[in-house]
C-alpha positions as CSV (number, residue, x, y, z in Angstrom):
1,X,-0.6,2.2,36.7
2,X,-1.0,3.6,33.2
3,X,-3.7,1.6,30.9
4,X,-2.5,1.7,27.2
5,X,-2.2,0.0,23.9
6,X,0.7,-1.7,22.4
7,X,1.5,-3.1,19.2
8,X,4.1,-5.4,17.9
9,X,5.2,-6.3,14.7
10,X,3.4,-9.2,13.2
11,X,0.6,-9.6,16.3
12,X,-2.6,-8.0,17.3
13,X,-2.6,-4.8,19.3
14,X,-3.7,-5.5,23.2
15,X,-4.6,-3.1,26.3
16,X,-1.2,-3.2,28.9
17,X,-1.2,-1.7,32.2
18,X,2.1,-0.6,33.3
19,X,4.0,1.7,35.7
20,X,4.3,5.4,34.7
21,X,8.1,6.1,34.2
22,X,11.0,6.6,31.3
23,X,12.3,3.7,32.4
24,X,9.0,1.5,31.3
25,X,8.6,2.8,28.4
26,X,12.0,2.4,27.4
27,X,11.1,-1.2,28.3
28,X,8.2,-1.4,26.2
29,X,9.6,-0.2,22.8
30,X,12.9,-1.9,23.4
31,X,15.3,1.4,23.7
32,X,15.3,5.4,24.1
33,X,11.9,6.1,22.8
34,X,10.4,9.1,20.6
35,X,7.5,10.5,20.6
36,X,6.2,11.4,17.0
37,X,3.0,13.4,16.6
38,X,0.7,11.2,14.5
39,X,-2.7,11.3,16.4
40,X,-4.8,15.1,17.8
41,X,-5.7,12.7,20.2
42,X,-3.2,10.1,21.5
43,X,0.5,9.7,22.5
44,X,2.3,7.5,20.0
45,X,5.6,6.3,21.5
46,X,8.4,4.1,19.3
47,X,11.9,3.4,19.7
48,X,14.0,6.4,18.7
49,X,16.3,4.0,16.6
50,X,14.1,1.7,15.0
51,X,14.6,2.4,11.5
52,X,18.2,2.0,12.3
53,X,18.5,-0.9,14.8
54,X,16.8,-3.9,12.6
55,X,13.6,-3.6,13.9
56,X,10.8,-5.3,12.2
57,X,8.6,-3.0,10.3
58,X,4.7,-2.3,11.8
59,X,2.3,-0.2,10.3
60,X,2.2,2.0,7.1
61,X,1.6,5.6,8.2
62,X,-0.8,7.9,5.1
63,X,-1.7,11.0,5.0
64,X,-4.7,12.0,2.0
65,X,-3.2,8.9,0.3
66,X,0.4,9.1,0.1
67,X,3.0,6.7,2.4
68,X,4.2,9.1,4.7
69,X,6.3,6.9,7.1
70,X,6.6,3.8,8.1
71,X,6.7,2.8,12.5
72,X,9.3,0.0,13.1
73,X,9.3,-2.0,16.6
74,X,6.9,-1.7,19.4
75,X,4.3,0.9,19.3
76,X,2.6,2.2,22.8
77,X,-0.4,4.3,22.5
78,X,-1.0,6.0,25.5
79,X,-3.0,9.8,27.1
80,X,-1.0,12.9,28.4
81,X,-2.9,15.4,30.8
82,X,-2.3,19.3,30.5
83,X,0.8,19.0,32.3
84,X,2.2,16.6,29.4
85,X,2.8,13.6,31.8
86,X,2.0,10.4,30.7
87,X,-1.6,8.7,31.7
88,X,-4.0,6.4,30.9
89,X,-5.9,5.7,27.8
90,X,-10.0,6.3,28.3
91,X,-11.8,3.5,27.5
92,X,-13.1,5.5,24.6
93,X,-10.1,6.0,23.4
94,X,-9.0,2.4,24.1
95,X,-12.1,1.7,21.7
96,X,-10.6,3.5,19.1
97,X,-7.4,2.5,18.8
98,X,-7.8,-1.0,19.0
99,X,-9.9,-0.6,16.0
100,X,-7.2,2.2,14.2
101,X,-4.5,-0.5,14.6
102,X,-5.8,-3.4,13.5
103,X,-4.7,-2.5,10.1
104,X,-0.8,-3.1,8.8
105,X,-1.7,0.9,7.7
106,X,-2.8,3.6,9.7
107,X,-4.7,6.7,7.9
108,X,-3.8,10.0,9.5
């Protein structure tokens, strides 16, 4: 089981376990997923379409002060080891992100 973070439009982020697969996460965010690089720390993973597909718009992404994107649908926060595969949060991490998302922006 992976332990992670997910985030949907409109409702306060909660911790999810889940099985590790493509398959789950595709579950998760609703479609083929993408992986953006927004956090040194963390695995962000959104549906790959979301802009496109009507999906409700969920956090404000800005960098030194200017909107630089906006992250439509779900949102899963999850940990990769050193060989890139897909693992749990720490509960450090956990800590943080609860607190990072809170907010309908996200400062990067």
């Amino acid at each position: 089981m992976i332990k992670g973070i997910i985030v949907k439009p409109g409702y306060t982020p909660e911790v999810i376990e889940f099985n590790n697969g493509y398959k789950e996460l595709q579950r998760l965010v609703e479609g083929n997923f993408e992986m953006p690089y927004i956090f040194d720390d963390a695995d962000v993973v959104i549906n790959e379409e979301g802009k496109l597909n009507g999906s409700e718009a969920n956090k404000l992404l800005y960098h030194n002060g200017q909107l630089i994107d906006i992250l439509f649908g779900n949102i899963v926060i999850v940990d990769s080891n050193d060989e890139g595969e897909t693992v749990s949060l720490s509960q450090e991490k956990i800590d943080k992100y609860m607190k990072v998302l809170r907010k309908d922006s996200v400062h990067i």
